[in-house]
N, C-alpha and C positions, 0 to 999 in steps of 0.2 A: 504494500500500500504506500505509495506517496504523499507524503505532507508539505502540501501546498502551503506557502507563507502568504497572507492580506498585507498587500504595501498600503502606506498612507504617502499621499503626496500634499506638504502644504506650498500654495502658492503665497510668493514672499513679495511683499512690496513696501517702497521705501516713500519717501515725502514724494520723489520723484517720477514716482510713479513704480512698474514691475520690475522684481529684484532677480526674482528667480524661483527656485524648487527646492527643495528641501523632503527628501524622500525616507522614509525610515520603514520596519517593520511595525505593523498594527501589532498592539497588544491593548486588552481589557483596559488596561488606567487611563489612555488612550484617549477613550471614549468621551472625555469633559472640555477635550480642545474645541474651541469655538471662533468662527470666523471672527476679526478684529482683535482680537488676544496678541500683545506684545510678544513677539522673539525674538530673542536677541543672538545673535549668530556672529561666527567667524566668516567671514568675505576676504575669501582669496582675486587675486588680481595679478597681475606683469604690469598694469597699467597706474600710474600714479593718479588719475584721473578716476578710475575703478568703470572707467567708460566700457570693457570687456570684464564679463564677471569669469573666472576660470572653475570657480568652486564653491558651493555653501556648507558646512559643515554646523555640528553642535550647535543645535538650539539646544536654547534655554528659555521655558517658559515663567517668568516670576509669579503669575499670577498660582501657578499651578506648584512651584518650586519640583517642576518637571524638565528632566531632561530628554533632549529626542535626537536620531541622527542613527545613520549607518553602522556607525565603527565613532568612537570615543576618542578625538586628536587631541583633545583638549586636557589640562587640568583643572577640572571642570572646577571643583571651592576656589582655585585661583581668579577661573574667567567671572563666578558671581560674586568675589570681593570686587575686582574692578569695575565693575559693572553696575554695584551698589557704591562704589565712590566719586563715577563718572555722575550719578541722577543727584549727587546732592551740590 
């Protein structure tokens, strides 16, 4: 028997309009993400401008203190201290 995975794909957008995708595996906890809900991501780039996106990695959702993403690049307690020192 084969076990199929549920992908979730959330569409990312920025002041400036659409960012990008941000793809992970569905699970159960999952289920509370709701369109308009903050994520806060790592945005890869070559471009100083970030005019070409190369990559979205590691959401973090605060509202949820949920994390989401393929594969874990991050440190992630490090990316939510920064992240809570950039909002004050």
């Amino acid at each position: 028997m084969e076990d199929k995975r549920t992908w979730l794909c959330l569409e990312l957008e920025d002041e400036e309009g659409y960012l990008g995708q941000l793809r992970f595996p569905f699970e159960k906890r999952h289920q509370t993400i709701r369109r308009g809900m903050v994520v806060r991501t790592l945005v890869l780039s070559e471009r100083r401008d970030f005019s070409r996106i190369g990559a979205i990695t590691d959401g973090w959702l605060p509202q949820l203190k949920e994390w989401v993403g393929e594969y874990p690049y991050l440190l992630r307690p490090a990316f939510e201290e920064l992240c809570l020192r950039r909002l004050r």
